[in-house]
C-alpha positions in Angstrom: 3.5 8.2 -2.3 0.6 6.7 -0.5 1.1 6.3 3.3 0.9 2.9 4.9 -2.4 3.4 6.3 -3.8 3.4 2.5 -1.9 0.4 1.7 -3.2 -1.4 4.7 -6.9 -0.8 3.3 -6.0 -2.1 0.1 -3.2 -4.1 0.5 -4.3 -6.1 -2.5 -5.0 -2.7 -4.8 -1.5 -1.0 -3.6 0.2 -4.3 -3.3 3.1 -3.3 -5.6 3.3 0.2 -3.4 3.4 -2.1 -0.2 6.6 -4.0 -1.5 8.3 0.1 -1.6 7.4 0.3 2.0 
């Protein structure tokens, strides 16, 4: 649900979101 810009912040936080995008 977050967009990629948030999961570039905090790749390490939303690391299991960056694996959906």
């Amino acid at each position: 649900m977050l967009p990629a810009k948030v999961v570039t912040l905090s790749p390490q936080k939303n690391s299991r979101k960056n694996e959906i995008f």
